[in-house]
Every structure is written in structure tokens, then in C-alpha cells.
C-alpha positions in Angstrom: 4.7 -12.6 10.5 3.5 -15.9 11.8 1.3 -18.4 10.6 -2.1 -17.2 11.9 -1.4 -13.7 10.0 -2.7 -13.8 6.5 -1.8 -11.0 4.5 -3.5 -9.4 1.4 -1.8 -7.0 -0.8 -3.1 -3.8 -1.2 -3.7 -3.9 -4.8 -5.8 -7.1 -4.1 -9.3 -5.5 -5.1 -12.1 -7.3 -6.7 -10.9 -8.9 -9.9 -12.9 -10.8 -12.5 -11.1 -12.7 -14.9 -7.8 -11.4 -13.5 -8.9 -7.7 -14.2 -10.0 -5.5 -11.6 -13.5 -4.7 -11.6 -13.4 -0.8 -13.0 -11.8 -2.7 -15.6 -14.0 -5.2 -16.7 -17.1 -2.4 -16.4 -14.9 -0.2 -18.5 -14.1 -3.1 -21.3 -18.1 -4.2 -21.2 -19.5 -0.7 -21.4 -16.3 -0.1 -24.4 -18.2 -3.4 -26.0 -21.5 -2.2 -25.7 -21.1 1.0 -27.8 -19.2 -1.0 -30.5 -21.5 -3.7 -31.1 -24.5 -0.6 -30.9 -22.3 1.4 -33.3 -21.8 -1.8 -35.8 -25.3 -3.4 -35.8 -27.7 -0.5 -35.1 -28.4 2.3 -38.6 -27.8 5.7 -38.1 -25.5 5.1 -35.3 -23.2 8.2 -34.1 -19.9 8.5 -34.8 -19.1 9.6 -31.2 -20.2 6.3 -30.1 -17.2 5.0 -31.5 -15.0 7.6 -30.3 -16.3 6.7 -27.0 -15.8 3.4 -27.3 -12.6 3.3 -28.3 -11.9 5.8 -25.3 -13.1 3.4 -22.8 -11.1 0.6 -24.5 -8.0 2.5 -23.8 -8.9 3.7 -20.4 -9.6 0.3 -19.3 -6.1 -1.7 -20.6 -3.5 -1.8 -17.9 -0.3 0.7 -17.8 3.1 0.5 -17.0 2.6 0.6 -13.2 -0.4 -1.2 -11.1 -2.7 1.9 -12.3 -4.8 1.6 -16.0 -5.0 4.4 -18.5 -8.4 5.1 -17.1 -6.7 5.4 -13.3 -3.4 7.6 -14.9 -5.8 9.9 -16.2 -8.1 10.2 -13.3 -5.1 11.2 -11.3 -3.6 13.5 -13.5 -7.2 15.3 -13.6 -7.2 15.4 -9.7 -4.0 16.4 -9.8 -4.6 20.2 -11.6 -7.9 20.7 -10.2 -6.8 20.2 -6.3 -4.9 22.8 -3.9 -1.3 22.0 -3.6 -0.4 23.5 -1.0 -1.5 21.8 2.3 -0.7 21.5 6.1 0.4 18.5 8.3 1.5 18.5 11.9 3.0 16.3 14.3 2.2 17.0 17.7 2.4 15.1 21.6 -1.0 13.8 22.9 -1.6 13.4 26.3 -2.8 9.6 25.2 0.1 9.2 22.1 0.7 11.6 18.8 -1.9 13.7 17.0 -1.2 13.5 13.2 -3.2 16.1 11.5 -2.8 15.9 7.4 -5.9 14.4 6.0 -7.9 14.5 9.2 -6.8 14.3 12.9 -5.0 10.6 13.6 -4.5 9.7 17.0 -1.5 6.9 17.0 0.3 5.5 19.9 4.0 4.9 19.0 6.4 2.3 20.1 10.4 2.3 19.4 11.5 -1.2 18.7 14.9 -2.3 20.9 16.1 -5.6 19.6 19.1 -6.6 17.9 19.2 -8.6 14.4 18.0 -8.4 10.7 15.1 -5.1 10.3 13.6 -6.9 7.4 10.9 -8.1 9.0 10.9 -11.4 7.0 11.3 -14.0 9.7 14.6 -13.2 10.5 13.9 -11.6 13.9 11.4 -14.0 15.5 10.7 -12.7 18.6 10.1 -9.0 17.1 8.0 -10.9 14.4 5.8 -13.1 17.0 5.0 -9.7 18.8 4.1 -8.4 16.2 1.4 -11.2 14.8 -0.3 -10.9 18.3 -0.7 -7.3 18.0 -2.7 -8.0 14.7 -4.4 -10.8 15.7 -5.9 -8.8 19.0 -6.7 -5.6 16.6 -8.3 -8.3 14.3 -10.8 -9.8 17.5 -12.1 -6.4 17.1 -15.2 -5.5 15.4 -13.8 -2.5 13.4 -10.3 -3.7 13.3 -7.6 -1.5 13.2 -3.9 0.1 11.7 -1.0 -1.0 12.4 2.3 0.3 10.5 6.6 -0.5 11.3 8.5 2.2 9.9 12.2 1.2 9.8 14.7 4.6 9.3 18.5 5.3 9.7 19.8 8.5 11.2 22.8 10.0 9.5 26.2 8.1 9.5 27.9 8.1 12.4 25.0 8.7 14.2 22.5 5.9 16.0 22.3 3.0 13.9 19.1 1.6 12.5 15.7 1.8 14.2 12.3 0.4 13.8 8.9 2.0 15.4 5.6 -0.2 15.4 2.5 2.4 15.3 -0.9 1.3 16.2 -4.6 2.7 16.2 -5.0 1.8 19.9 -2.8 1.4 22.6 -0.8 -1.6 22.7 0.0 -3.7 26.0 3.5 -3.5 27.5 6.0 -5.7 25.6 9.8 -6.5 26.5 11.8 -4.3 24.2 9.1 -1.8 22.8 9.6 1.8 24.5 6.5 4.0 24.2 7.1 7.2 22.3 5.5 10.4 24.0 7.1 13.7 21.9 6.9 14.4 18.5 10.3 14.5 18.0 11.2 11.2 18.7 8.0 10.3 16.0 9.2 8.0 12.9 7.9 10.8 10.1 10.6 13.4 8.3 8.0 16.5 9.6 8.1 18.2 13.2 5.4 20.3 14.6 3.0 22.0 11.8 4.8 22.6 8.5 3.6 23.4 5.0 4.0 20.8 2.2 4.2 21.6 -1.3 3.2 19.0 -3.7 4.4 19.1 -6.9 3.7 16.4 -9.9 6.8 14.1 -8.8 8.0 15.1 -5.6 7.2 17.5 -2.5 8.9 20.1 -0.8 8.9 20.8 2.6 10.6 23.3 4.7 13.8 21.2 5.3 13.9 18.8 2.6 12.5 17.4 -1.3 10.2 14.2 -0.8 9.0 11.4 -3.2 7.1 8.5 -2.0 7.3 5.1 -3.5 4.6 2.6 -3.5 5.5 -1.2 -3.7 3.2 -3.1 -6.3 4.6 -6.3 -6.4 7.6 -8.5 -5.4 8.8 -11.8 -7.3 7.7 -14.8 -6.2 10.2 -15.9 -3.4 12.0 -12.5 -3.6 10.9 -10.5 -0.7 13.9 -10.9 1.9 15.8 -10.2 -1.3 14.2 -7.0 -2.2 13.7 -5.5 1.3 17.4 -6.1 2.0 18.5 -4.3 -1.1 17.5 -0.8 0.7 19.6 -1.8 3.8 22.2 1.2 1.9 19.7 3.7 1.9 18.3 3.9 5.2 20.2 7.2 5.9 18.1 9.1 4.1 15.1 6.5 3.0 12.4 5.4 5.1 10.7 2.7 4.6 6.8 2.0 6.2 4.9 -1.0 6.0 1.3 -0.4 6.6 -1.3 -3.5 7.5 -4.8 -2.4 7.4 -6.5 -5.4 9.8 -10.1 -6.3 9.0 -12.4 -7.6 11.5 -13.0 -10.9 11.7 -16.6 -10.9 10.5 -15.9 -8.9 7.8 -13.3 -10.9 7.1 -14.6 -14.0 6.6 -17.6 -12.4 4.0 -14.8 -11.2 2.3 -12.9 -14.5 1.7 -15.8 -16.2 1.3 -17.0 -13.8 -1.3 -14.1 -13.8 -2.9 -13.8 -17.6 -3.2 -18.0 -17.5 -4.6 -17.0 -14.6 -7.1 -14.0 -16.7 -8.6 -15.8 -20.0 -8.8 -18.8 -18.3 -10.5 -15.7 -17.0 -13.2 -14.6 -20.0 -13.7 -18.1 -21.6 -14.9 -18.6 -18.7 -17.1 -15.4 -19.6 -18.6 -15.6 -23.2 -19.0 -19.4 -23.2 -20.1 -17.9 -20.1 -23.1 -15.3 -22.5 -24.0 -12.4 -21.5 -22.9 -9.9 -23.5 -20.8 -8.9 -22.2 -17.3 -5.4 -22.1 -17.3 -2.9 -23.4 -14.6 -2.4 -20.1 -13.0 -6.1 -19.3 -12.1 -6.5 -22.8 -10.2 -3.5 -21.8 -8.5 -5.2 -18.9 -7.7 -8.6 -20.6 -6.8 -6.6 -22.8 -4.9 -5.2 -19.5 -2.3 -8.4 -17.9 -2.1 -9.7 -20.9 -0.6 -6.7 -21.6 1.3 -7.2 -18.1 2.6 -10.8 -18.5 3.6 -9.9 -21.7 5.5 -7.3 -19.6 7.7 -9.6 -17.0 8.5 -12.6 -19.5 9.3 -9.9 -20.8 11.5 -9.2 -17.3 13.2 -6.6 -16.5 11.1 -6.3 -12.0 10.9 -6.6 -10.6 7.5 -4.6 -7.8 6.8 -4.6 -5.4 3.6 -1.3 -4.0 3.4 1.4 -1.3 1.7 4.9 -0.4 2.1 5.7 2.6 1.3 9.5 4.5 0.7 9.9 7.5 1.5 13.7 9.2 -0.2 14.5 12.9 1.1 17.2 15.0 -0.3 18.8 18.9 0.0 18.1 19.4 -3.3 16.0 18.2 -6.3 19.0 16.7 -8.7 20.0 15.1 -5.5 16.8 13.3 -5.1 16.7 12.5 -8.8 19.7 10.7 -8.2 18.6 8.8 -5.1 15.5 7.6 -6.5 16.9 6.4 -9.6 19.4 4.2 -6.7 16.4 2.8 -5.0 14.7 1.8 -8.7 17.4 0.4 -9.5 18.4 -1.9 -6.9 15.0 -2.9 -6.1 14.4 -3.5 -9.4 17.3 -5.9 -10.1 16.1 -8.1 -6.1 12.3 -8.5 -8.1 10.0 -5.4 -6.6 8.2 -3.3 -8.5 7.6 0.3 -7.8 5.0 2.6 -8.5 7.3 6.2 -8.2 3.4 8.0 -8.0 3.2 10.4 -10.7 0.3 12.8 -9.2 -0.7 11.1 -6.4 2.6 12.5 -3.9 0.5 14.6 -1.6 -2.1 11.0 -0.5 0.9 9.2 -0.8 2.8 11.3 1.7 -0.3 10.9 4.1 -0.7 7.6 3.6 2.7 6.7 4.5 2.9 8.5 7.9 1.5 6.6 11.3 -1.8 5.9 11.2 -1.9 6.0 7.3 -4.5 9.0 6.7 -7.0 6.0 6.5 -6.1 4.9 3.9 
């Protein structure tokens, strides 16, 4: 991306104190019982049961997701239908995605020649790709815009990268628009049933799991997206950018900036010291506002992988490949335990609106 394309992760909700805000009302309501339960005769002893509960619910777990979130899901997970149907079909003005709602995307198929991670590499591909942002961000509502990068099988055509978009996108030197389903970068033709199971969904043709990105190391994502360059002939990967409009933008930055100064008062006034990595942080935020006072877009964003297989020890075995290698290049993965059916929306053109 260029310079006048600020992006925000995905997981970049409201945070207070570095947790996210479910968090913090989880902790203070968790504190509210215990104190009642200590100080106040004749308290009940579910109040401490409760308590306790929400303490738990509210500390982090092993992926981006807290107990409270893992158990949410899990819930959601037996009580919904899992059996549901998506299609893929041409529109007249682009492709009609039907899986959680009816999502009308125009599709482009990307002809250049060089590196297809995105990370500055290709700098024509990437400069296109800031203005189409930066127009969608001009608009009052915004906009989607997703790149979906896939391999067909060896000895086959090589890599190729699709940009999808909300609204139709102006003619560009190199971008082919894509009128049939069949040339659409998803791993579904026409209407098909999915089956979602806990890890993974089957489909007619082939068993799915979508991963979820979470985090990369500092300075590690050329290094991370490049370690999936061996899987492409049967991993797709989608990056998807939400883009805000630009007055909503700049309350948000702005809001965010207010929110984490009024932290850091509280904290200094209670005594404690705020520590190197939270000015750092101030320091962004503010950064961030600046660029989007300045007309800078501001983008939430995901990237998504999607691994198919034949069979379900295949995909095991794949998965465990793209954990691993990603793993050892700095990303972390959320492998979506419960959450495969959104997931699998969310990762096709258009995103499901997410």
C-alpha cells in the first residue's frame, strides 16, 4: 500500500488499558460481586461463583478470542443449523454472492508480473490499488475491497491475483474484468451446500478450514506472507480491507486518541507508571489521526486462508504445513474452532459484511 493508506487491524477494537472493552466490563462487573460478596453480611455464595466466572471469561486465551468469546462461540456453535447454502452466480452488473445475504461484487483478474505478496514489492499493482481505497474512502459509506491471491494445480496456470470491490472500479492497465462465475476467485461454483462441522467444512468437492491472521511480528510481514508461496496450489489466501468513510473516520481516530489519553490520566493520577509501550502506542494513534485529518483512508482489515483437501487426514496434514511455517516467519493464526461457517463467508468477495 502507499503512504496515504492507513491500515487498522481487524482485531483493533476499543481497548482500555490494553484490554478490549468486553474485557474490561467483564473484569469490573467480576470485581463488583467480590468486593459485594466480601464486605456486605449475608452475601450469597453464588455471587462468588459468578464472580469468579466472569473473571475467567474475561482473561485472554490462546488465540485473539477470551474465555468469555471461546465459550460464546462454542454456544453458537450447537444451537445454529449447520447445514447452509451459498452460490456463486454471473450478474448482468458483476457476481451475485448469496451465503449470508445477497453480495453484489465486481471482480477484476490482476495481469502483472512480479512478487504477489502485496508488500511493496509490485509497485505499480500496489499504487493501483491505494487509489482504489482512497476513492471508496471519499465516499460517505465507504466500501469492501478484498485481493485473493490462488494457484491452480501444478503444471497448470501459474499464480494469480483477483482485486474484488463493492462498486465498480474504473478501467486500469492490466486488471481484466471478470463476468462468469467460473472464472470467480472462491473454491464453490453455482449453488452448493456446505456442511460446517466444529473444525472444518465439507463441500461437494472438497474439505475446507479457514484461517484467520491475528497478528504478524514486528517487521515480519513480507516474511510471513512469503512463507505460503508453497501452498498456493491448494491454499487461498484473501486479504480483506473494510474502508471507512472519511467522516467517520476521523471521529474514530479522534476518539480513539481522547479515549487513550483519558487512560493514561487515570493511570498516572492511581499511581502507576505508564510504561514505554503504551506511549508508543499513544504516539500511533495520534500519528494515525494526523494521516486521516490529512485525507489519509482508514481501512479495517483481515486475511484470511483458506486450505482445501480430498480428504480429512489430508487436510489435517496441510494445515499443520501452513501453522507451521507461518509460525516459524512470525504470524499468528487463529485455525477458528466454531466459527468455520462466518469464517468461510467472510473470506469470500465482498466479505458477507463482515
Amino acid at each position: 500500500m502507499s503512504n496515504n493508506v492507513w491500515l487498522a487491524g481487524a482485531d483493533a477494537r476499543p481497548r482500555v488499558w490494553g484490554l478490549r472493552r468486553h474485557q474490561v466490563c467483564l473484569a469490573a462487573l467480576a470485581g463488583t460481586l467480590l468486593v459485594d460478596g466480601a464486605l456486605r453480611a449475608g452475601a450469597g455464595w453464588w455471587e462468588w461463583v459468578l464472580g469468579v466466572a466472569l473473571v475467567l471469561a474475561a482473561l485472554p486465551g490462546s488465540s485473539s478470542r477470551s474465555w468469555g468469546e471461546w465459550g460464546l462461540d462454542e454456544v453458537r456453535y450447537r444451537v445454529r443449523r449447520h447445514l447452509r447454502w451459498c452460490s456463486v452466480v454471473s450478474d448482468p452488473a458483476g457476481l451475485s454472492i448469496e451465503a449470508r445475504g445477497i453480495q453484489r461484487v465486481w471482480c477484476y483478474r490482476v495481469t502483472h508480473v512480479g512478487r504477489w505478496d502485496l508488500s511493496g514489492s509490485d509497485e505499480a499493482f500496489a499504487r493501483q490499488l491505494a487509489r482504489v481505497v482512497e476513492s471508496f474512502a471519499a465516499a460517505p459509506a465507504g466500501g469492501h475491497v478484498s485481493v485473493h491471491v490462488a494457484g491452480d494445480a501444478p503444471g497448470r496456470a501459474p499464480t494469480h491475483t483477483t482485486v474484488c470491490a463493492s462498486e465498480p472500479l474504473p478501467a486500469s492497465v492490466g486488471w481484466r474484468p471478470i463476468s462468469a462465475a467460473v472464472d470467480a476467485p472462491v473454491s464453490i461454483r453455482g449453488r452448493v451446500a456446505v456442511l460446517e462441522r466444529r473444525d472444518y467444512l465439507r463441500t461437494p468437492t472438497h474439505v475446507v478450514r479457514v484461517i484467520r491472521a491475528t497478528a504478524f511480528a514486528p517487521g515480519s510481514e513480507r516474511r510471513a506472507i512469503e512463507a505460503m508461496s508453497g501452498t498456493l496450489t491448494w491454499a487461498r489466501l484473501s486479504l480483506h480491507a473494510r474502508v471507512i468513510g472519511e467522516s467517520r473516520a476521523r471521529r474514530l481516530t479522534a476518539r480513539a486518541v481522547h479515549r487513550h489519553g483519558v487512560d493514561a490520566q487515570v493511570a498516572r493520577r492511581a499511581g502507576f507508571r505508564w510504561s514505554a509501550s503504551r506511549e508508543r502506542e499513544m504516539s500511533v494513534l495520534q500519528h494515525r489521526e494526523r494521516a486521516v485529518a490529512a485525507g489519509a483512508a482508514l481501512c479495517c482489515f483481515a486475511l484470511y486462508i483458506e486450505v482445501t483437501a480430498q480428504s480429512l487426514e489430508q487436510l489435517r496434514q496441510r494445515v499443520a504445513h501452513v501453522v507451521r511455517v507461518t509460525r516459524a516467519a512470525g504470524l499468528r493464526l487463529d485455525l477458528g474452532a466454531a466459527r468455520q461457517g462466518d469464517w468461510f463467508v467472510y473470506q469470500l468477495p465482498g466479505g458477507g459484511a463482515w
